[in-house]
C-alpha positions as CSV (number, residue, x, y, z in Angstrom):
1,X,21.7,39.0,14.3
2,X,18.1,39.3,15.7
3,X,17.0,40.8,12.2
4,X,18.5,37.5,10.9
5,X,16.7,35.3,13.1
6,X,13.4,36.7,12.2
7,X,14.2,36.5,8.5
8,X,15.2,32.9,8.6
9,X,11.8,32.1,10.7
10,X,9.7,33.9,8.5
11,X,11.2,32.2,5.5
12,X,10.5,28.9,6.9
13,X,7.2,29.7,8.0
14,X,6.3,31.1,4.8
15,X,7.4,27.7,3.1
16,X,5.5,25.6,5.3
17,X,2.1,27.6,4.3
18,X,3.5,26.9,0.4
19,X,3.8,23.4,1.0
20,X,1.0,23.0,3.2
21,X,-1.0,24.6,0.4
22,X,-0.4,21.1,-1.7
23,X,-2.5,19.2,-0.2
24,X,-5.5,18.0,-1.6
25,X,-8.6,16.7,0.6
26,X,-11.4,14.6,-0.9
27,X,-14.5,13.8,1.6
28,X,-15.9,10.5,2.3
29,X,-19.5,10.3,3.3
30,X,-19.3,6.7,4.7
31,X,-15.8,5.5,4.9
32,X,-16.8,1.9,5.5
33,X,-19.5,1.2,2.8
34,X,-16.5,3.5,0.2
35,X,-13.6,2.6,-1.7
36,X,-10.6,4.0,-2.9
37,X,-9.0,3.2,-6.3
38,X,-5.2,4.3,-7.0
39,X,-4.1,3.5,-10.6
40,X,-0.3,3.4,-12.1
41,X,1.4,5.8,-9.5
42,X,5.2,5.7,-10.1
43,X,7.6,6.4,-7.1
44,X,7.0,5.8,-3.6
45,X,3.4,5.7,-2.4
46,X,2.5,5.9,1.1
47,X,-1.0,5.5,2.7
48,X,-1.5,5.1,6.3
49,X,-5.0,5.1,7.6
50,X,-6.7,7.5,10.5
51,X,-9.9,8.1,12.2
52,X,-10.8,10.8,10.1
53,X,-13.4,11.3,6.9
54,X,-11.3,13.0,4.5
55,X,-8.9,11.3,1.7
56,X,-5.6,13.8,1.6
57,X,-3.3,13.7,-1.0
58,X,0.4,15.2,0.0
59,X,3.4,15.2,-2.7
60,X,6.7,14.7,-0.8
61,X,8.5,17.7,-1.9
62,X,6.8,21.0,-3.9
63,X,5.5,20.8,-7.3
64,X,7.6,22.9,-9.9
65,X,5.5,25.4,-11.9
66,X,5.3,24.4,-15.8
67,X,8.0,25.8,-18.0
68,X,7.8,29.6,-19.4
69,X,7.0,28.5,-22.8
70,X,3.8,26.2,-21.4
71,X,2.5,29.7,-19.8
72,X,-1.5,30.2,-20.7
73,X,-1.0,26.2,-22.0
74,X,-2.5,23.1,-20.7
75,X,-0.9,20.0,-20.0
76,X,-2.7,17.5,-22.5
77,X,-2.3,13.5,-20.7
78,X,-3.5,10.5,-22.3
79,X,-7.3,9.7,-22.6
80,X,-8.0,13.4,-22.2
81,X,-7.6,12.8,-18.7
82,X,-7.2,16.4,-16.5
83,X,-5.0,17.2,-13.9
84,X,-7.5,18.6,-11.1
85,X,-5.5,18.6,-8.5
86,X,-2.0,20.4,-10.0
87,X,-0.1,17.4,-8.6
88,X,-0.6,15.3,-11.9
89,X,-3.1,13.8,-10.6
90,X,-6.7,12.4,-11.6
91,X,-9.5,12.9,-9.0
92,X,-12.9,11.3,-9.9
93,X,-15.9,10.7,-7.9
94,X,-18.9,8.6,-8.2
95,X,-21.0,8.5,-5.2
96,X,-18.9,6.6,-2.5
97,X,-16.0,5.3,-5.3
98,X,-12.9,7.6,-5.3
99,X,-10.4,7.0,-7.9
100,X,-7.0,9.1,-8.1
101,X,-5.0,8.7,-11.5
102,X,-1.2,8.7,-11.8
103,X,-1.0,11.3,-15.0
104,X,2.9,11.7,-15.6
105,X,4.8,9.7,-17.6
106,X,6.5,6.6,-15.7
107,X,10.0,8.9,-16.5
108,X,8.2,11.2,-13.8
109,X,8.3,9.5,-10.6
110,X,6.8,11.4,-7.6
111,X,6.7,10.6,-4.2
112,X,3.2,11.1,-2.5
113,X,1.8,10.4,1.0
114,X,-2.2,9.3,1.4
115,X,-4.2,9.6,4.4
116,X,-7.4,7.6,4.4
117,X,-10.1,6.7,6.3
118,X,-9.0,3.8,7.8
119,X,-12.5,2.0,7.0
120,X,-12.5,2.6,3.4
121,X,-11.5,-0.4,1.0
122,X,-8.3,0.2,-1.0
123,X,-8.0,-1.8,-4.6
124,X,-4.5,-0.3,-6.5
125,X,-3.2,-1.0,-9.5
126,X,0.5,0.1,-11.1
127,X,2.5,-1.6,-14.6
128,X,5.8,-2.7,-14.7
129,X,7.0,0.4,-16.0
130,X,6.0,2.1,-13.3
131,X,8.7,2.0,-10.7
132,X,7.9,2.7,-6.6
133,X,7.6,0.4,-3.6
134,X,3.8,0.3,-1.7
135,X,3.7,1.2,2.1
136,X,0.2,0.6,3.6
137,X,-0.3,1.3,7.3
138,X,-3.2,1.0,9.9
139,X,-6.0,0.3,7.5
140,X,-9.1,-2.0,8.9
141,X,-10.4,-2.7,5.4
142,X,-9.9,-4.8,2.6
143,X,-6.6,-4.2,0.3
144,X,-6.2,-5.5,-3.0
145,X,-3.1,-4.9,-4.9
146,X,-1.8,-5.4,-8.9
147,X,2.1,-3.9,-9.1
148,X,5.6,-5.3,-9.9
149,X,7.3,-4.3,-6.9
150,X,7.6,-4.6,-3.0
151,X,4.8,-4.4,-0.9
152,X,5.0,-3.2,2.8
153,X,2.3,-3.6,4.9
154,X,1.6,-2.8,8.6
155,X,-1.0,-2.9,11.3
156,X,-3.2,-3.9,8.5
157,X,-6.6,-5.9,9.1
158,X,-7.8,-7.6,5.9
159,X,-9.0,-9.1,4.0
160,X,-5.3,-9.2,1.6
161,X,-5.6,-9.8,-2.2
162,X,-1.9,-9.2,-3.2
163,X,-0.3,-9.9,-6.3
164,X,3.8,-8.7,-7.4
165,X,6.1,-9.8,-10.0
166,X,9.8,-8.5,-8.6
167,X,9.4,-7.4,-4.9
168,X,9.1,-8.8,-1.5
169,X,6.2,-8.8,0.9
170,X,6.0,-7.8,4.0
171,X,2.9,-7.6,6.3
172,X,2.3,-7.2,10.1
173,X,-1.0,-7.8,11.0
174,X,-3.1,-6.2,13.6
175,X,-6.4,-7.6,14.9
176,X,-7.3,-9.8,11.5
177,X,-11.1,-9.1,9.6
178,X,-11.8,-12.8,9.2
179,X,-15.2,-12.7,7.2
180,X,-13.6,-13.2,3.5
181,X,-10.3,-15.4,2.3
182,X,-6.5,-14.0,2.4
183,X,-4.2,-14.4,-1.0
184,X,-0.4,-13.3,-0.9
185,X,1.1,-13.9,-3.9
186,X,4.7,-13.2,-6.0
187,X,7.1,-14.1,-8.6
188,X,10.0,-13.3,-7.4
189,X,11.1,-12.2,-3.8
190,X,10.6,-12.7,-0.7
191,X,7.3,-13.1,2.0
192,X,7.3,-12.7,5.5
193,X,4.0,-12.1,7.4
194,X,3.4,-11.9,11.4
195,X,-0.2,-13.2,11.7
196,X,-1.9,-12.8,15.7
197,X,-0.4,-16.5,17.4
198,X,-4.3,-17.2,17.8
199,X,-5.3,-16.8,14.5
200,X,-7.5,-19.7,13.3
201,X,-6.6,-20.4,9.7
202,X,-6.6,-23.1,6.8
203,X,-3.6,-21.9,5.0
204,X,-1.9,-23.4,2.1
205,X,1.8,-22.2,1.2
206,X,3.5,-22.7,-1.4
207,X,7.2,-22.2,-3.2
208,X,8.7,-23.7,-6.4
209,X,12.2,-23.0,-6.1
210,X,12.6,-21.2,-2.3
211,X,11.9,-22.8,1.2
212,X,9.2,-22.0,3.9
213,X,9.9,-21.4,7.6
214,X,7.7,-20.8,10.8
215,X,7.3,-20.9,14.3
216,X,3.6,-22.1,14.1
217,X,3.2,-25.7,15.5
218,X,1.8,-27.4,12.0
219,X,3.5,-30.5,13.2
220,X,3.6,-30.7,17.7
221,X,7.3,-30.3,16.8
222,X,9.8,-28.1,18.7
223,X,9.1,-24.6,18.7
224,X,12.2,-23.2,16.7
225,X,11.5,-21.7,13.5
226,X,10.6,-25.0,10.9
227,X,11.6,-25.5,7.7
228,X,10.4,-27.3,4.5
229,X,12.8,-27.4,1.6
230,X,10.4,-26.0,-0.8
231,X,7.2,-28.0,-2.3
232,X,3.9,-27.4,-0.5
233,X,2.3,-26.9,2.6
234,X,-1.5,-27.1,4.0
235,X,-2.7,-27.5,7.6
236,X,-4.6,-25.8,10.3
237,X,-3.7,-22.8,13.1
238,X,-5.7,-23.2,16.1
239,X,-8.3,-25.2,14.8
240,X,-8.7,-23.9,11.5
241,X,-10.9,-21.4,10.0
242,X,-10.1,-18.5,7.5
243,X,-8.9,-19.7,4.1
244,X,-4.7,-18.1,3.6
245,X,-3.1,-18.6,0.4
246,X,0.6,-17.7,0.5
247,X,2.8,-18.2,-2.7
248,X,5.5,-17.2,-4.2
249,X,7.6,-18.9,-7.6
250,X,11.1,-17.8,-6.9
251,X,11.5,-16.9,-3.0
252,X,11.6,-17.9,0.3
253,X,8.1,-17.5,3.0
254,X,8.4,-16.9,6.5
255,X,5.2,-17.0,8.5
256,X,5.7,-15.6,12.1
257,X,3.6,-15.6,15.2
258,X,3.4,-12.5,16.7
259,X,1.1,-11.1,19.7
């Protein structure tokens, strides 16, 4: 039974190392002066920022040698593009811009998991085709996102440039970077953000065909949630200050005050 034992832990050890082995680290110089660009990534993509200098790149489950036949072959993608990482991934660097290609077909969907320095800006792109929802955590820096699908965001600082076609958006906010304009923008689906309750703001929101709710005071009314049967919004929080543009076509906004 012992003999077992050891077997079974070895075995797992012994996978962790393979899987461990996966991950792929680029360095940052100077995080907050960098940025970070991920194009048409299909599955589930998560980034969460830390304190750290290094971008690392970790595929949720192991990546499957190439078939017997491909042996002493390489995998040709489109633009000549090359797999540098063996994840099916693009890594290119120049000076303090990182970008990090999706290769596979859109058929292919992987799941990866991004640390970042938390300082660097992030700009991400993805088509239609490409199917995977966005989860964005504890970054200080600018975002700007261009996909088709939901967007989760928390503990994030700003600015937000976010665009979607069929997804909600959700964001919690942390302690908001104020110095340049907020957009939140979709189609189709839902938005509901949690800005700071002190956060000074000249916001405009706006829904063709959904309605918008809040516990802000935009009006010295009661403090239960408000709602406006759809049209548009604009007015100040505390005073005014930092341009927010919220919109959606077909979908509902809620806009919370948190901490």
């Amino acid at each position: 039974m012992r003999t077992r034992t050891i077997l079974i832990s070895a075995l797992i050890l012994l996978t962790g190392r393979i899987i461990n082995a996966q991950e792929y680290k680029i360095p940052v110089e100077n995080p907050k002066e960098a940025r970070l660009q991920l194009d048409s990534f299909s599955g589930k993509l998560t980034i969460e920022g830390y304190g750290g200098n290094d971008i690392v790149v970790t595929p949720a489950d192991p990546i499957e040698p190439p078939a017997e036949r491909a042996k002493g072959l390489k995998p040709v993608y489109p633009g000549g593009r090359t797999d540098n990482t063996g994840m099916g991934l693009s890594v290119q660097k120049d000076g303090n811009r990182v970008s990090i290609s999706y290769l596979l077909s859109y058929t292919q969907q992987r799941e990866f998991a991004l640390k970042v320095p938390e300082e660097i800006a992030l700009i991400i792109s993805s088509g239609c085709e490409n199917i995977g929802d966005l989860y964005i955590s504890k970054m200080k820096a600018e975002i700007e996102v261009q996909n088709c699908y939901s967007l989760n965001l928390q503990q994030v600082s700003g600015p937000l440039v976010l665009n979607t076609i069929s997804g909600d958006i959700n964001i919690t906010f942390g302690a908001m970077n104020t110095q340049k304009p907020f957009s939140i923008n979709n189609v189709t689906g839902e938005i509901d953000i949690t800005l700071p309750s002190n956060f000074a703001a000249d916001i405009e929101m706006e829904t063709m065909t959904g309605s918008m709710y809040s516990d802000f005071d935009f009006r010295n009314e009661d403090k239960d949630m408000m709602r406006d049967d759809g049209g548009r919004l604009t007015s100040r929080l505390n005073g005014g200050g930092t341009k927010l543009t919220i919109t959606s076509v077909s979908g509902n906004i809620y806009l919370r005050k948190g901490e």
